[in-house]
VOPAGU-2260 file (C-alpha; in pm, 1 decimal, decimal comma):
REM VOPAGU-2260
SITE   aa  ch    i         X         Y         Z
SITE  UNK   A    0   -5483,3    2012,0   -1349,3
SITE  UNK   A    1   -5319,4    2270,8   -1545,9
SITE  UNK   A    2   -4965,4    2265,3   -1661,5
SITE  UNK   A    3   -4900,4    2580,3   -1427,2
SITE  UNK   A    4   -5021,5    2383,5   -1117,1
SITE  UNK   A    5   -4839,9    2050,1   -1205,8
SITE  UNK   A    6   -4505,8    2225,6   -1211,7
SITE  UNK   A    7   -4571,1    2367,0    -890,1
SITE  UNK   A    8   -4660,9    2087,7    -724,5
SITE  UNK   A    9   -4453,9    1836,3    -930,0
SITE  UNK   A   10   -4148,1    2048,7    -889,4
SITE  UNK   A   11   -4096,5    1996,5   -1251,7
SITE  UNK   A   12   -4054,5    2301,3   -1455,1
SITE  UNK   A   13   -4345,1    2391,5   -1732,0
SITE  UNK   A   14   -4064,5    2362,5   -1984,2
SITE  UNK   A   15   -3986,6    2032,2   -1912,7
SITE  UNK   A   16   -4289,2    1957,8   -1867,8
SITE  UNK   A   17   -4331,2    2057,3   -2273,9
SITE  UNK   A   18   -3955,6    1868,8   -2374,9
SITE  UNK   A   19   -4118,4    1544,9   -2200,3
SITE  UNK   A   20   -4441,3    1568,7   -2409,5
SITE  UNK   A   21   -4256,6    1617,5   -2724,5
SITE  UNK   A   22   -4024,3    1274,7   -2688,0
SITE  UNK   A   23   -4397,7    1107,6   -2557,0
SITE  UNK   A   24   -4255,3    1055,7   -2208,2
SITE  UNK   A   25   -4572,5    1205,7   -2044,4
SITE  UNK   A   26   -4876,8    1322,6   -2281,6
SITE  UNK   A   27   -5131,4    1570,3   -2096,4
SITE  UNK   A   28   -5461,5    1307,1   -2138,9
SITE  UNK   A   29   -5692,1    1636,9   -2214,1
SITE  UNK   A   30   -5710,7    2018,7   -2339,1
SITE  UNK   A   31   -5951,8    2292,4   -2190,1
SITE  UNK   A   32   -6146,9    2422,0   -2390,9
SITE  UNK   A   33   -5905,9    2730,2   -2386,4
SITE  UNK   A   34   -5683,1    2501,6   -2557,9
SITE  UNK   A   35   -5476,5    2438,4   -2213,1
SITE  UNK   A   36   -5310,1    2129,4   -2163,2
SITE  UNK   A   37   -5468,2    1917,1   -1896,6
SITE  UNK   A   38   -5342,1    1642,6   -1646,0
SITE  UNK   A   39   -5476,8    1405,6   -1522,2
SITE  UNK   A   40   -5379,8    1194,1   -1195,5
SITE  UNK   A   41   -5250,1     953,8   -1421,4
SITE  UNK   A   42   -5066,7    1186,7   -1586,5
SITE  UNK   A   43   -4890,3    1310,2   -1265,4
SITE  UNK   A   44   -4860,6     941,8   -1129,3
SITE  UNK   A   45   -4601,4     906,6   -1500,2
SITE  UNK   A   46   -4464,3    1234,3   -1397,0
SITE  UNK   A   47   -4354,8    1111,8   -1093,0
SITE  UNK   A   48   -4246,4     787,3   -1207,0
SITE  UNK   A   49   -4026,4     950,4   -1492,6
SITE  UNK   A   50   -3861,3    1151,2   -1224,7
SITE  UNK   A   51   -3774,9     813,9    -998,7
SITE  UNK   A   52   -3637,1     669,6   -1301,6
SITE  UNK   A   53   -3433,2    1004,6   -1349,5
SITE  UNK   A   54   -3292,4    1006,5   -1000,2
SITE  UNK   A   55   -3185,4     662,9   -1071,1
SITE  UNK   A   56   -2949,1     798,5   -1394,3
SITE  UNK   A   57   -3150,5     645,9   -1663,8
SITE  UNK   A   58   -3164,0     843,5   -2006,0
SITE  UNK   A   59   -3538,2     991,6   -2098,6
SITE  UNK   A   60   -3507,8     734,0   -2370,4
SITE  UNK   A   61   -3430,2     415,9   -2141,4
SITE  UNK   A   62   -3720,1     585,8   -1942,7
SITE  UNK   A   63   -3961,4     600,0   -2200,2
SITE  UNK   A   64   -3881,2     210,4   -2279,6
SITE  UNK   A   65   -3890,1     128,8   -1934,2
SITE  UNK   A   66   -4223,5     272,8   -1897,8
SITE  UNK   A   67   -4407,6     178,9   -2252,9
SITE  UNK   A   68   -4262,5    -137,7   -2314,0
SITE  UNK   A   69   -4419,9    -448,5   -2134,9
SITE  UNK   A   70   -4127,7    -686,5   -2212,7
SITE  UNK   A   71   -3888,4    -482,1   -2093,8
SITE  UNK   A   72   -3706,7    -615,4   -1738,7
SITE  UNK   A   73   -3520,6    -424,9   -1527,2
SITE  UNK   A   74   -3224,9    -610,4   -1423,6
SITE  UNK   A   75   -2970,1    -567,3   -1768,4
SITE  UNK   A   76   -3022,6    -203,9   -1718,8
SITE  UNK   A   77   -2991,0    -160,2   -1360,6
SITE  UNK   A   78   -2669,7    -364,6   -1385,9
SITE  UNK   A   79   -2547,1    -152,4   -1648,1
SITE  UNK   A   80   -2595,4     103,7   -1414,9
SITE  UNK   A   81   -2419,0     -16,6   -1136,8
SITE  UNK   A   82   -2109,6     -54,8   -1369,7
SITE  UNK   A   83   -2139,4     252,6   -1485,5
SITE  UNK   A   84   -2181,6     447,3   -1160,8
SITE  UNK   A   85   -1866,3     240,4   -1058,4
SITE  UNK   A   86   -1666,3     376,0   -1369,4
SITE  UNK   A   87   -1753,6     699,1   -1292,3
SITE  UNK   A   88   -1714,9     740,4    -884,6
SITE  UNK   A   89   -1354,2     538,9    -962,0
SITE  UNK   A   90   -1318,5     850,2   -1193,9
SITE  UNK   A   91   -1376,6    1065,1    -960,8
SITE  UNK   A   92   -1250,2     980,4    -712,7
SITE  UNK   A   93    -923,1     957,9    -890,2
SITE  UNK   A   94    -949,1    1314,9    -981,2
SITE  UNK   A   95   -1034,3    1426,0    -571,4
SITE  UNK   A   96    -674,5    1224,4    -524,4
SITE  UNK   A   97    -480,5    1394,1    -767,8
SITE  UNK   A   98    -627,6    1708,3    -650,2
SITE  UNK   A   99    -550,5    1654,0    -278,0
SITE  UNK   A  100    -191,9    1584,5    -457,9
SITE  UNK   A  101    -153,4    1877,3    -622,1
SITE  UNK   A  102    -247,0    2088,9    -343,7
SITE  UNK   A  103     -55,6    1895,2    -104,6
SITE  UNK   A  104     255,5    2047,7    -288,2
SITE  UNK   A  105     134,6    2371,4    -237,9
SITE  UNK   A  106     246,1    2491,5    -553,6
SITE  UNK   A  107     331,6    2872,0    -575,6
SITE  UNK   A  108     185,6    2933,3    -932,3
SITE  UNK   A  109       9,2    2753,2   -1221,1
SITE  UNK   A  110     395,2    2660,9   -1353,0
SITE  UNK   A  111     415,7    2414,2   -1057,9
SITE  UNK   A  112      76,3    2279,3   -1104,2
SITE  UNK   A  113     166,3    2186,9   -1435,3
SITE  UNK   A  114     496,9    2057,5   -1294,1
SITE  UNK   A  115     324,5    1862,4   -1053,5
SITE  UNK   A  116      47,8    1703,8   -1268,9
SITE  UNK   A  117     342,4    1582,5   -1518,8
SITE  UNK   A  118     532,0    1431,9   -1240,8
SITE  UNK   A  119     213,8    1235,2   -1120,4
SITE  UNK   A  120     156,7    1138,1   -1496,8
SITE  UNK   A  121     519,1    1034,0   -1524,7
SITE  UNK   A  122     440,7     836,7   -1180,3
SITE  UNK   A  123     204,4     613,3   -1369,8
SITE  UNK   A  124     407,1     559,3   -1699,3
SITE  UNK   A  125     433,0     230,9   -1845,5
SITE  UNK   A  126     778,2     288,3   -1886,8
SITE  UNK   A  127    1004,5     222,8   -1603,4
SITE  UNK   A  128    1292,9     452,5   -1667,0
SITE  UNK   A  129    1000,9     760,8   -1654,9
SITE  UNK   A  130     907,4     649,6   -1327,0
SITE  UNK   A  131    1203,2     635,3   -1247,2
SITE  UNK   A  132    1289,3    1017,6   -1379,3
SITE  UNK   A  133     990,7    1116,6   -1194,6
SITE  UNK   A  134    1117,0     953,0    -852,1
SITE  UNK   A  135    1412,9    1088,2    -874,7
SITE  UNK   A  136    1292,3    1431,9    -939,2
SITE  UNK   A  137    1189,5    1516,1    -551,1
SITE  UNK   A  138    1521,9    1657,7    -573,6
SITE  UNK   A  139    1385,5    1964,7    -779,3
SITE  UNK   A  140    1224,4    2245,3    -639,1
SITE  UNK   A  141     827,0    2121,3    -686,6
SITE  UNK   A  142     888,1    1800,2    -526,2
SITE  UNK   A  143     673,9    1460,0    -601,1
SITE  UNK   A  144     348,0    1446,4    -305,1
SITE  UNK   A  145     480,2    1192,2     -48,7
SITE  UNK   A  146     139,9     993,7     -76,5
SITE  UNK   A  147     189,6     922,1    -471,2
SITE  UNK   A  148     574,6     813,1    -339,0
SITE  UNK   A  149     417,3     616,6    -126,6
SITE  UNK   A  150     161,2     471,3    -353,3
SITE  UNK   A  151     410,3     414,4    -626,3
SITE  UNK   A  152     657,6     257,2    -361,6
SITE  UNK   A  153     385,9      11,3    -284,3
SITE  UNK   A  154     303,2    -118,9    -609,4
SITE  UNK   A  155     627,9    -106,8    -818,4
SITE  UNK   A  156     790,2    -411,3    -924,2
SITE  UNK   A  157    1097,9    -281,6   -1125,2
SITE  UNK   A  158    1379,0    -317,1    -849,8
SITE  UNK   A  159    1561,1      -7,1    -984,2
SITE  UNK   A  160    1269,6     206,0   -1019,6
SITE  UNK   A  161    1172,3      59,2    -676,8
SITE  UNK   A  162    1514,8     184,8    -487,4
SITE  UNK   A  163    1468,7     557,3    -659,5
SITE  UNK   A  164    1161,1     558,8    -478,4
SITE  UNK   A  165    1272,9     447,2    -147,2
SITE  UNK   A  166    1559,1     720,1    -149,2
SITE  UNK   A  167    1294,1     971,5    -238,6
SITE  UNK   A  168    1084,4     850,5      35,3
SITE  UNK   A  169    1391,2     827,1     255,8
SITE  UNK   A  170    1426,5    1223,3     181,9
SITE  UNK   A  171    1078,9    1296,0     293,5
SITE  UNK   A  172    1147,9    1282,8     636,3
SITE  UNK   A  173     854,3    1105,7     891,9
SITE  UNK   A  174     563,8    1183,4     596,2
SITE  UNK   A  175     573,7     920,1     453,8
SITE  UNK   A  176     648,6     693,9     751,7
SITE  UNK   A  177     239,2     649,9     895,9
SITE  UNK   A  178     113,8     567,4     542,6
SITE  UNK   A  179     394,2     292,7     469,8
SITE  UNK   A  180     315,2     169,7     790,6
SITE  UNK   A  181     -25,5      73,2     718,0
SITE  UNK   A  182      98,7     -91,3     369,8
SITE  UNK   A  183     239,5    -394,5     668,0
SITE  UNK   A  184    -121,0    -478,7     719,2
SITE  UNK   A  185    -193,2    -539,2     379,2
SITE  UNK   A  186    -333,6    -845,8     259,3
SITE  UNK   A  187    -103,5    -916,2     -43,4
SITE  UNK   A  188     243,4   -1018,6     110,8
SITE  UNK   A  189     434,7    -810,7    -226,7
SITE  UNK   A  190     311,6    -503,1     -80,8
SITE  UNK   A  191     406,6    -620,3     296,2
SITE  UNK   A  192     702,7    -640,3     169,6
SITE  UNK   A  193     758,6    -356,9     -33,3
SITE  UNK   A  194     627,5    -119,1     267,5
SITE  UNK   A  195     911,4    -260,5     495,1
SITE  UNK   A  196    1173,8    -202,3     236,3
SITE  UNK   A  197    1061,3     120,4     246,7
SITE  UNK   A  198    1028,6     204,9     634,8
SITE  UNK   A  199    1386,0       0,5     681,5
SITE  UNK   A  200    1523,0     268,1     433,8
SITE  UNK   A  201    1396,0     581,5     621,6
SITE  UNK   A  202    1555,5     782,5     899,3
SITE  UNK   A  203    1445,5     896,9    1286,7
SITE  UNK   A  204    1307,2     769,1    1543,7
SITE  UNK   A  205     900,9     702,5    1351,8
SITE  UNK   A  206    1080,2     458,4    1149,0
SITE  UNK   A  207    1221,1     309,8    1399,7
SITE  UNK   A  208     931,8     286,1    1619,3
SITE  UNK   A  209     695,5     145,8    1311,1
SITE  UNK   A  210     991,5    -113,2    1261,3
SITE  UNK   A  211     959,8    -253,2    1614,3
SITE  UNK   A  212     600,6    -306,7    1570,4
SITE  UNK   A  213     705,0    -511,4    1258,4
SITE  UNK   A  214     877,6    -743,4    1485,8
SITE  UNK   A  215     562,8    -895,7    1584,5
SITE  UNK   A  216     442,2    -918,0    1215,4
SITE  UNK   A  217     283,0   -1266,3    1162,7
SITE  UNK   A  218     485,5   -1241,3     846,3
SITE  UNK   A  219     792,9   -1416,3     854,7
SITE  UNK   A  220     944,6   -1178,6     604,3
SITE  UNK   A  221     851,9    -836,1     715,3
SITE  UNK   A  222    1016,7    -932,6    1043,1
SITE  UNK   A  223    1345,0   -1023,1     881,7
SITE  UNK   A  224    1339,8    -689,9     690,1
SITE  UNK   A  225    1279,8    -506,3    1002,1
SITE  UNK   A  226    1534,0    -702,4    1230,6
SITE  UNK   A  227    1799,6    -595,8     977,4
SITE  UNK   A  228    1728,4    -241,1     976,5
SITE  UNK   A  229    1714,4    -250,2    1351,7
SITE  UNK   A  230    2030,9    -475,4    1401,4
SITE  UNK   A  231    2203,0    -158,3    1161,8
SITE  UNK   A  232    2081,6     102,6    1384,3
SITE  UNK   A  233    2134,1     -93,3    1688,7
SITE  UNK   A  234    1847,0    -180,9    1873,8
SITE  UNK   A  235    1883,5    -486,3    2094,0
SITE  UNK   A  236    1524,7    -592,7    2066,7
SITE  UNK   A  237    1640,7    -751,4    1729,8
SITE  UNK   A  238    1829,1   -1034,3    1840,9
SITE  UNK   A  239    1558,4   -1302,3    1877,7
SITE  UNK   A  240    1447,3   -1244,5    1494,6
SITE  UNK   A  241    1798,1   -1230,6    1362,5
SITE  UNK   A  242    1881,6   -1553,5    1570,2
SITE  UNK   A  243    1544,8   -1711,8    1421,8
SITE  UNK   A  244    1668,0   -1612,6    1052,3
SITE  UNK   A  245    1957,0   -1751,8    1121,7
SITE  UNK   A  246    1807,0   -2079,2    1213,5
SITE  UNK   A  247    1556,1   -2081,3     926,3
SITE  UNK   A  248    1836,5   -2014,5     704,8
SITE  UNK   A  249    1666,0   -1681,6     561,0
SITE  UNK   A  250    1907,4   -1389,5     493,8
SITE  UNK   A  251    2181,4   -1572,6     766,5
SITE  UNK   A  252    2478,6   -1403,7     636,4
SITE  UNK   A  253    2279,7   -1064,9     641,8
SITE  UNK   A  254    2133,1   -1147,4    1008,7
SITE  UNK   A  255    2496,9   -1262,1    1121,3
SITE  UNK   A  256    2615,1    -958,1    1037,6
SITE  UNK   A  257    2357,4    -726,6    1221,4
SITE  UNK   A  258    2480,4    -935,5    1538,5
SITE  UNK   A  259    2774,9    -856,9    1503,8
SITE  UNK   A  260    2726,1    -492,1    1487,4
SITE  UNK   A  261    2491,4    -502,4    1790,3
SITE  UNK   A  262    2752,9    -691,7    1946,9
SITE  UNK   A  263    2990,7    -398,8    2006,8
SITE  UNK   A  264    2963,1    -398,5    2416,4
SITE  UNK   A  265    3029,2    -722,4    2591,6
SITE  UNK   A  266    2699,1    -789,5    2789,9
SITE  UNK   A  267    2514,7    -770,8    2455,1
SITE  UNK   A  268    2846,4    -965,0    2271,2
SITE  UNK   A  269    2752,3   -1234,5    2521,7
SITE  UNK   A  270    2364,5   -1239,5    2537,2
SITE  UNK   A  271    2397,9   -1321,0    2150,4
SITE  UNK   A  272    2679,9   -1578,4    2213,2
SITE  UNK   A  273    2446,2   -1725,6    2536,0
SITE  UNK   A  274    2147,9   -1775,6    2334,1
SITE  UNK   A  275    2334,4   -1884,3    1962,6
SITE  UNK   A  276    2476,9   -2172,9    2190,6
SITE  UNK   A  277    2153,3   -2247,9    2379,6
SITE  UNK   A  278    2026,1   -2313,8    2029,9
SITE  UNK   A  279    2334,0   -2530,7    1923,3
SITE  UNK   A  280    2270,4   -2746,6    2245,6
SITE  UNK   A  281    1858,8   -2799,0    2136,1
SITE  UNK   A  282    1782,8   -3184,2    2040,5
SITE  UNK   A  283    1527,9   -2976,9    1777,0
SITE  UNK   A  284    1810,5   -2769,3    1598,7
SITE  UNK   A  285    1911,8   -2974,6    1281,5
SITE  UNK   A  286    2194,5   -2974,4    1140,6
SITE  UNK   A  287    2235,8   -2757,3     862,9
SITE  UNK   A  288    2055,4   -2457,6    1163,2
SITE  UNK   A  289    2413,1   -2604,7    1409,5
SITE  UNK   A  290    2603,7   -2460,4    1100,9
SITE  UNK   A  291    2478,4   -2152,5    1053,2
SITE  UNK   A  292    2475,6   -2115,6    1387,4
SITE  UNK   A  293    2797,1   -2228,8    1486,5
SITE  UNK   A  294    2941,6   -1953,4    1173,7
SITE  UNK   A  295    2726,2   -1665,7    1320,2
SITE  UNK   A  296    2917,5   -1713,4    1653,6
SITE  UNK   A  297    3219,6   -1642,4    1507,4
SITE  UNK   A  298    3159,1   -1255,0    1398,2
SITE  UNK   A  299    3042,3   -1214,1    1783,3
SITE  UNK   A  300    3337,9   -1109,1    2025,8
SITE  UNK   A  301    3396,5   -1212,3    2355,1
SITE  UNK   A  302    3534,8   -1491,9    2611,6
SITE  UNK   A  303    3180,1   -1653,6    2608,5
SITE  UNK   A  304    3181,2   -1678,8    2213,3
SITE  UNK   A  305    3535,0   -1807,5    2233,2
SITE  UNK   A  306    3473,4   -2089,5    2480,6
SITE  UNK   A  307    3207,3   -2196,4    2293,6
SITE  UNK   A  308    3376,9   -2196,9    1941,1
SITE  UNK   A  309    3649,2   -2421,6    2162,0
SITE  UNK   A  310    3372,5   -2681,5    2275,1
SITE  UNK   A  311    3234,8   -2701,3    1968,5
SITE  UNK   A  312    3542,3   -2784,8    1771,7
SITE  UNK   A  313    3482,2   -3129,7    1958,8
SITE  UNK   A  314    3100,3   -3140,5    1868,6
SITE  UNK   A  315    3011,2   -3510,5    1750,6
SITE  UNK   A  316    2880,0   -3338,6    1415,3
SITE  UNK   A  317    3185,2   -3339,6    1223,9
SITE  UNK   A  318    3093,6   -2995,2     985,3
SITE  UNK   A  319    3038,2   -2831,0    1291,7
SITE  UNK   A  320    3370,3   -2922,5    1462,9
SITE  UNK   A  321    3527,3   -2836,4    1152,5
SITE  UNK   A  322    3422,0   -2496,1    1143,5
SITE  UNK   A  323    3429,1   -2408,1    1508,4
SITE  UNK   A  324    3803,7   -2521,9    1523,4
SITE  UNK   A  325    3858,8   -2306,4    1110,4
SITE  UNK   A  326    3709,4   -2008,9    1326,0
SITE  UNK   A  327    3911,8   -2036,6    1625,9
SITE  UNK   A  328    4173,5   -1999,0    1377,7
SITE  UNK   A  329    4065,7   -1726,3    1231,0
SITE  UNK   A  330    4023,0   -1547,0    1597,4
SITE  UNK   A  331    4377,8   -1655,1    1675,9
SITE  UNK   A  332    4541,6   -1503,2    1363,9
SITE  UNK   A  333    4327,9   -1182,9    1413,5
């Protein structure tokens, strides 16, 4: 078969036909007597087998070892390959995400681009205070692409550079709010945590909603984070996890104080009073939880609060008496 013939039915073009003949990748096995070059089916069979070898993303010269050498095994190479091919789809696909980026800030002209780019850069500094800089910088006209806030927020372990990307986040409206959601579902509790820093530091009603959900988070700290926020903007459904905190001793000054500012009407003043004494009366409540306890009821207002600080200043537990009867005190003088 002619050289004409084998490119059309090869789909390999007569020139490279020609470049594989002169590295010895595929030698036509005769000449007409015209001086043509020849293939045979053998020839065509190596043709084809270069080509696999191609699609694969081997060089012509691993090829031509792969092919001529009888030693040669495949499974160094191919591995080499696989790393490779990682290298470069994690390449690109970093380059598709600053892209998306870029255009997400719908820059107006090239200056912003640049802007932009820089800022995403600056995002990814080693140093912290250029993080920082570029967190901080959302103020400016060609503000930083929620996502990369978001992204940063999740992953950044500098506690200042940290807060100057929740108050950029926090001025990004509900944007940001969905994808710092799904950082609670993470697998690595840091960025659990990070993610409900995050949401307890934004605005509206998303927030809010995403920080209920938290409530039910199997982790013991991304509930505490969102009780907080919740007990702040006053939403009653708190109260169980703030109680628990209290109890488990986690952030108890913090959740005593979110009580008390849910506590501002009397039915929900004496709910919290109701159920901080139901705890104080549990044979399973130890002693250290009965002080706590007995301390949170005193920033909680109300006859039922009172009555119980009174009974409790003759609890058998001697701290605990102490305190109630120190608080009543303190309730009197007020």
């Amino acid at each position: 078969m002619l050289i004409g013939e084998v490119a059309r039915r090869s789909g390999v073009s007569a020139r490279m036909l020609r470049h594989y003949e002169s590295l010895g990748l595929v030698r036509p096995s005769g000449r007409t007597g015209s001086g043509y070059r020849e293939y045979s089916d053998q020839d065509i069979r190596r043709i084809f087998h270069v080509e696999s070898l191609r699609s694969l993303g081997l060089t012509l010269r691993e090829i031509g070892r792969a092919l001529d050498d009888g030693g040669f095994t495949p499974s160094a190479l191919v591995g080499d390959l696989i790393r490779q091919t990682r290298d470069r789809i994690a390449a690109e696909t970093e380059l598709l995400t600053r892209l998306r980026r870029i255009d997400a800030a719908e820059p107006a002209g090239w200056e912003d681009v640049l802007q932009v780019v820089a800022l995403l850069q600056a995002l990814g500094s080693p140093s912290a205070a250029a993080r920082q800089r570029a967190a901080l910088s959302s103020a400016d006209e060609v503000a930083v692409p929620v996502e990369a806030l978001v992204e940063a927020a999740l992953s950044e372990t500098d506690p200042n550079v940290a807060g100057a990307l929740r108050w950029a986040l926090a001025r990004s409206g509900d944007d940001g709010t969905a994808l710092l959601a799904q950082g609670l579902g993470s697998p690595v509790a840091a960025v659990r945590e990070r993610a409900v820093q995050s949401l307890a530091e934004m605005p509206g009603g998303e927030a809010a909603a995403q920080l209920r959900e938290a409530l039910a988070s199997p982790d013991v700290v991304v509930r505490g984070y969102a009780a907080l926020s919740l007990g702040s903007r006053g939403v009653a459904e708190a109260i169980p996890t703030l109680i628990d905190m209290i109890v488990r001793g986690r952030n108890d000054t913090d959740a005593a104080d979110a009580l008390s500012v849910l506590a501002a009407d009397t039915v929900t003043a004496d709910r919290i009073a109701a159920d901080l004494v139901g705890l104080l009366a549990h044979d399973t409540t130890d002693a250290p939880a009965r002080g706590r306890l007995t301390q949170a009821l005193a920033a909680v207002p109300g006859a039922t609060a009172a009555r119980a600080l009174v009974d409790l200043s003759h609890d058998e537990d001697r701290a605990v008496a102490l305190t109630a009867a120190y608080l009543l005190r303190l309730r009197d003088g007020r």
